[in-house]
C-alpha positions as CSV (number, residue, x, y, z in Angstrom):
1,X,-9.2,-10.8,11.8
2,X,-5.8,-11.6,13.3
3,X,-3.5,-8.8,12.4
4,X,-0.6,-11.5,13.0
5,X,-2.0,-14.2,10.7
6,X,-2.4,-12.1,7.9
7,X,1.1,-10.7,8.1
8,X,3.0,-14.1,8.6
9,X,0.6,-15.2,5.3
10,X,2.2,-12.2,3.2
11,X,5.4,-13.0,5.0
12,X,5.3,-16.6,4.0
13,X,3.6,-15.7,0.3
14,X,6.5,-13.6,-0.4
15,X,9.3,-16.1,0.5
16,X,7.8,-18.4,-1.7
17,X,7.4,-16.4,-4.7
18,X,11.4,-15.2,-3.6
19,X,10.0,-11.3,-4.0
20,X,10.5,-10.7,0.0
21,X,12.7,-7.7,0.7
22,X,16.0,-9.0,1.8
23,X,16.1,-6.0,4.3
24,X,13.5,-5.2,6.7
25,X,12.7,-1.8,8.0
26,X,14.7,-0.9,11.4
27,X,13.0,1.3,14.1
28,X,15.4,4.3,13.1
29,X,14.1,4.3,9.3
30,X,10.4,4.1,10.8
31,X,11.1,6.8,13.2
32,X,13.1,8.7,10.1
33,X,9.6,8.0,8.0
34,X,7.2,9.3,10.6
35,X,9.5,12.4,11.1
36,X,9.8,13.4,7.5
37,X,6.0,13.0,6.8
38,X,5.3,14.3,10.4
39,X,2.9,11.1,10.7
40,X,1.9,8.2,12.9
41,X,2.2,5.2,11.4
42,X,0.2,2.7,12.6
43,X,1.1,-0.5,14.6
44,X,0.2,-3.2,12.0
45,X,1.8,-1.0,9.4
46,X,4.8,-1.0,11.6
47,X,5.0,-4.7,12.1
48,X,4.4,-5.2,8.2
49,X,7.7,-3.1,7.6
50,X,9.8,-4.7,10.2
51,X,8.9,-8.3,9.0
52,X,7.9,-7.9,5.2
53,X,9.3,-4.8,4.0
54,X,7.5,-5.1,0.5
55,X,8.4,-7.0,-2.4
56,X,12.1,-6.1,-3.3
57,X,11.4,-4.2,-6.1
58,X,9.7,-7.1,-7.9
59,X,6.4,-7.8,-8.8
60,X,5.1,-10.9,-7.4
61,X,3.1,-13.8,-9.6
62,X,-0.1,-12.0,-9.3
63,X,1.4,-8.9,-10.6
64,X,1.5,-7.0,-7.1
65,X,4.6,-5.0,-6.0
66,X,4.4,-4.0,-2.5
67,X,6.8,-1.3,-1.6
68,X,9.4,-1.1,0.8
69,X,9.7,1.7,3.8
70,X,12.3,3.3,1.1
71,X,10.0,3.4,-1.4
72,X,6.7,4.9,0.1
73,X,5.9,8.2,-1.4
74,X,2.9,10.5,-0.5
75,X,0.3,10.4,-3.6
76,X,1.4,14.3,-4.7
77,X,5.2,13.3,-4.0
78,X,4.4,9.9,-6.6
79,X,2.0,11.0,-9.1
80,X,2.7,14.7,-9.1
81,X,4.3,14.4,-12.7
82,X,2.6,11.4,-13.6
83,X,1.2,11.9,-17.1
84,X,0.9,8.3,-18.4
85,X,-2.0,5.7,-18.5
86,X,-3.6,5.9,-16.6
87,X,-3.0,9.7,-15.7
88,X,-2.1,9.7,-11.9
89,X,-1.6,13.5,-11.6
90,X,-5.0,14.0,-12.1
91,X,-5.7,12.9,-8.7
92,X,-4.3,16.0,-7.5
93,X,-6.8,18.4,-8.4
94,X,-9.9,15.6,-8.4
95,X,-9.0,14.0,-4.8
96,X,-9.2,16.3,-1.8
97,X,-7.8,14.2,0.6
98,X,-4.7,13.1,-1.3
99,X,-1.9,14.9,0.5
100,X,-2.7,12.3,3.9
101,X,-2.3,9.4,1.7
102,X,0.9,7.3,0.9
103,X,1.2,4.9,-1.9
104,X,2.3,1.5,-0.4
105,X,1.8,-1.3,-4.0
106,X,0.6,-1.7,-6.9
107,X,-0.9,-3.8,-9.8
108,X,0.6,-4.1,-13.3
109,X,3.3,-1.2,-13.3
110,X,0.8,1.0,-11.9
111,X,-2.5,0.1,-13.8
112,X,-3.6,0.0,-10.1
113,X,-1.7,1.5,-6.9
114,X,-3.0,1.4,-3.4
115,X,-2.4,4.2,-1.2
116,X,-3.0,4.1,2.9
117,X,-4.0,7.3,4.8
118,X,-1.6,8.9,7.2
119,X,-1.9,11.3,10.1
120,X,-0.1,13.3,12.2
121,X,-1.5,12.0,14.9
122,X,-2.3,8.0,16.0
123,X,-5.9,7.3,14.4
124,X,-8.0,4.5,14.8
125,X,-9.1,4.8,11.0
126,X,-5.8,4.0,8.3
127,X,-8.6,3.1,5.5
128,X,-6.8,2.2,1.8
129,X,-7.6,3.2,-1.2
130,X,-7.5,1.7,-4.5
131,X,-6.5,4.6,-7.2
132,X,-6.7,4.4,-11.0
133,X,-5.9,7.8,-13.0
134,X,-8.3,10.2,-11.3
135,X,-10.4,7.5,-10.1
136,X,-10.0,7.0,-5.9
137,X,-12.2,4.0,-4.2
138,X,-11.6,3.0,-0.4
139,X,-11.1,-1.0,-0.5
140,X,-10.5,-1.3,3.2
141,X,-10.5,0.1,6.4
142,X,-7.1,-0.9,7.6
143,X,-3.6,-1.9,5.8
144,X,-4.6,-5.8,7.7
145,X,-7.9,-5.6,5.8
146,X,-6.1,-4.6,2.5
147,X,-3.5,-7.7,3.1
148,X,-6.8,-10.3,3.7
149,X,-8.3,-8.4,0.3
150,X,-5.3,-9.8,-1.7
151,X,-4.9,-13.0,0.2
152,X,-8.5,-13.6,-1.2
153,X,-7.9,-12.0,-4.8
154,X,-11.2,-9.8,-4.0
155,X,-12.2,-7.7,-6.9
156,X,-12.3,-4.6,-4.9
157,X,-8.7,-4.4,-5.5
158,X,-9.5,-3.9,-9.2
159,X,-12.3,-1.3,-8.7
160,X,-14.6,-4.5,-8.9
161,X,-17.5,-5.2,-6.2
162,X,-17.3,-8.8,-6.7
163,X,-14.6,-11.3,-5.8
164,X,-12.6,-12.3,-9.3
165,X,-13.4,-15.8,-10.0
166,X,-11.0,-18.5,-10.5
Protein backbone atom coordinates (compact mmCIF):
# COMPACT_ATOMS: atom_id res chain seq x y z
CA UNK A 1 0.00 0.00 0.00
CA UNK A 2 1.31 3.46 -1.23
CA UNK A 3 1.89 5.49 1.87
CA UNK A 4 1.48 8.62 -0.58
CA UNK A 5 -1.94 7.56 -2.12
CA UNK A 6 -3.55 7.11 0.94
CA UNK A 7 -2.50 10.43 2.35
CA UNK A 8 -3.41 12.63 -0.81
CA UNK A 9 -7.01 10.49 -0.50
CA UNK A 10 -7.47 11.84 3.22
CA UNK A 11 -5.91 15.03 1.94
CA UNK A 12 -8.45 15.31 -0.85
CA UNK A 13 -11.48 13.67 1.51
CA UNK A 14 -10.97 16.43 3.86
CA UNK A 15 -11.06 19.35 1.37
CA UNK A 16 -14.10 18.18 0.19
CA UNK A 17 -16.01 17.66 3.31
CA UNK A 18 -14.19 21.48 4.20
CA UNK A 19 -12.95 19.77 7.71
CA UNK A 20 -9.02 20.05 6.52
CA UNK A 21 -6.98 21.95 9.10
CA UNK A 22 -6.25 25.31 7.59
CA UNK A 23 -2.74 25.07 9.20
CA UNK A 24 -0.40 22.32 8.71
CA UNK A 25 2.12 21.14 11.15
CA UNK A 26 5.72 22.94 10.62
CA UNK A 27 8.96 20.93 11.25
CA UNK A 28 9.61 23.04 14.56
CA UNK A 29 6.13 21.94 16.15
CA UNK A 30 7.05 18.15 15.05
CA UNK A 31 10.42 18.52 16.53
CA UNK A 32 8.69 20.45 19.68
CA UNK A 33 6.18 17.11 19.69
CA UNK A 34 8.85 14.53 19.56
CA UNK A 35 10.89 16.51 22.25
CA UNK A 36 8.07 16.87 24.82
CA UNK A 37 6.94 13.18 24.48
CA UNK A 38 10.79 12.21 24.02
CA UNK A 39 9.45 10.07 20.90
CA UNK A 40 10.07 9.32 17.23
CA UNK A 41 7.43 9.95 15.24
CA UNK A 42 7.33 8.10 12.29
CA UNK A 43 7.76 9.18 8.70
CA UNK A 44 4.19 8.72 7.29
CA UNK A 45 2.89 10.21 10.51
CA UNK A 46 5.13 13.10 9.78
CA UNK A 47 4.06 13.58 6.24
CA UNK A 48 0.22 13.18 7.51
CA UNK A 49 0.90 16.33 9.81
CA UNK A 50 2.65 18.45 7.39
CA UNK A 51 -0.03 17.94 4.67
CA UNK A 52 -3.37 17.08 6.62
CA UNK A 53 -2.97 18.16 10.02
CA UNK A 54 -6.43 16.54 11.18
CA UNK A 55 -9.74 17.78 10.81
CA UNK A 56 -9.87 21.42 12.16
CA UNK A 57 -11.64 20.65 15.09
CA UNK A 58 -14.69 19.23 13.15
CA UNK A 59 -15.97 16.05 12.70
CA UNK A 60 -16.12 15.05 9.25
CA UNK A 61 -19.58 13.35 7.43
CA UNK A 62 -18.79 10.02 8.78
CA UNK A 63 -18.50 11.27 12.16
CA UNK A 64 -14.53 11.09 12.39
CA UNK A 65 -12.45 13.88 13.88
CA UNK A 66 -8.87 13.51 13.21
CA UNK A 67 -6.69 15.56 15.46
CA UNK A 68 -4.28 18.05 14.70
CA UNK A 69 -0.34 18.01 15.93
CA UNK A 70 -1.83 20.50 18.66
CA UNK A 71 -4.21 18.35 19.72
CA UNK A 72 -2.46 14.82 20.16
CA UNK A 73 -2.44 13.83 23.80
CA UNK A 74 -0.89 10.62 25.21
CA UNK A 75 -3.88 8.15 26.30
CA UNK A 76 -3.11 8.87 30.41
CA UNK A 77 -2.64 12.77 29.50
CA UNK A 78 -6.44 12.35 27.48
CA UNK A 79 -8.47 9.96 29.46
CA UNK A 80 -6.77 10.33 32.73
CA UNK A 81 -10.02 12.10 34.14
CA UNK A 82 -12.28 10.70 31.82
CA UNK A 83 -15.28 9.34 33.69
CA UNK A 84 -18.02 9.50 30.93
CA UNK A 85 -19.50 6.88 28.55
CA UNK A 86 -17.82 5.18 27.72
CA UNK A 87 -15.34 5.36 30.79
CA UNK A 88 -11.83 6.12 29.16
CA UNK A 89 -9.89 6.26 32.50
CA UNK A 90 -10.34 2.79 32.91
CA UNK A 91 -7.81 2.15 30.43
CA UNK A 92 -5.33 3.17 32.76
CA UNK A 93 -5.30 0.52 35.15
CA UNK A 94 -6.71 -2.30 32.41
CA UNK A 95 -4.12 -1.47 29.53
CA UNK A 96 -0.42 -1.93 30.24
CA UNK A 97 0.94 -0.47 27.40
CA UNK A 98 -1.06 2.84 27.46
CA UNK A 99 1.60 5.31 28.40
CA UNK A 100 3.42 4.67 24.57
CA UNK A 101 0.18 5.41 22.94
CA UNK A 102 -1.15 8.82 21.66
CA UNK A 103 -4.70 9.47 20.74
CA UNK A 104 -4.77 10.80 17.11
CA UNK A 105 -9.18 10.70 16.10
CA UNK A 106 -12.04 9.68 16.95
CA UNK A 107 -15.69 8.50 16.26
CA UNK A 108 -18.84 10.17 17.59
CA UNK A 109 -17.39 12.54 20.40
CA UNK A 110 -15.37 9.81 21.63
CA UNK A 111 -17.69 6.66 21.37
CA UNK A 112 -14.48 5.45 19.63
CA UNK A 113 -10.92 7.05 19.65
CA UNK A 114 -7.85 5.68 18.01
CA UNK A 115 -4.67 5.92 19.56
CA UNK A 116 -1.05 5.19 17.66
CA UNK A 117 1.95 3.84 19.61
CA UNK A 118 5.01 5.96 20.16
CA UNK A 119 8.62 5.37 21.00
CA UNK A 120 11.54 6.83 21.99
CA UNK A 121 13.33 5.45 19.53
CA UNK A 122 12.45 4.97 15.45
CA UNK A 123 10.47 1.54 15.25
CA UNK A 124 9.47 -0.33 12.43
CA UNK A 125 6.08 -1.25 14.33
CA UNK A 126 3.61 2.15 15.01
CA UNK A 127 0.47 -0.46 15.23
CA UNK A 128 -3.07 1.59 16.17
CA UNK A 129 -5.49 0.83 18.33
CA UNK A 130 -9.10 1.24 18.39
CA UNK A 131 -10.14 2.02 22.28
CA UNK A 132 -13.67 1.99 23.80
CA UNK A 133 -13.94 2.52 27.71
CA UNK A 134 -11.48 -0.11 28.97
CA UNK A 135 -11.75 -2.06 25.89
CA UNK A 136 -8.20 -1.76 23.59
CA UNK A 137 -8.19 -3.68 20.03
CA UNK A 138 -5.10 -3.20 17.49
CA UNK A 139 -6.89 -2.31 14.04
CA UNK A 140 -3.64 -1.77 12.18
CA UNK A 141 -0.23 -2.06 11.99
CA UNK A 142 0.69 1.40 10.80
CA UNK A 143 -1.08 5.02 10.90
CA UNK A 144 -1.12 4.27 6.56
CA UNK A 145 -3.00 1.06 7.34
CA UNK A 146 -5.43 2.89 9.78
CA UNK A 147 -6.01 5.78 6.95
CA UNK A 148 -6.85 2.74 4.14
CA UNK A 149 -9.15 1.15 7.20
CA UNK A 150 -11.33 4.33 7.05
CA UNK A 151 -11.04 5.00 3.33
CA UNK A 152 -12.85 1.45 3.17
CA UNK A 153 -15.32 2.13 6.28
CA UNK A 154 -13.87 -1.42 7.65
CA UNK A 155 -15.65 -2.56 10.76
CA UNK A 156 -12.51 -2.97 12.61
CA UNK A 157 -12.73 0.63 13.28
CA UNK A 158 -15.80 -0.07 15.34
CA UNK A 159 -14.47 -3.14 17.26
CA UNK A 160 -16.25 -5.14 14.30
CA UNK A 161 -14.38 -8.06 12.29
CA UNK A 162 -16.30 -7.46 9.34
CA UNK A 163 -16.41 -4.66 6.87
CA UNK A 164 -19.85 -2.42 7.64
CA UNK A 165 -22.02 -2.87 4.77
CA UNK A 166 -23.45 -0.21 2.67
Amino acid sequence: MDQSDELLWAQQQLQQGGTIALQTASEAKLARFAQRYHVQLPAELVRYFALVNGTADAYDERFFCFYSLAEVQSVAERFHDYHGVPKYSDLLRTWPEHEQFYVVADYMIHLFAYAIRLDAQASSANPVFVLCGDKYQQVAASFTEFLALYKRDAAELYMGEEEVAE
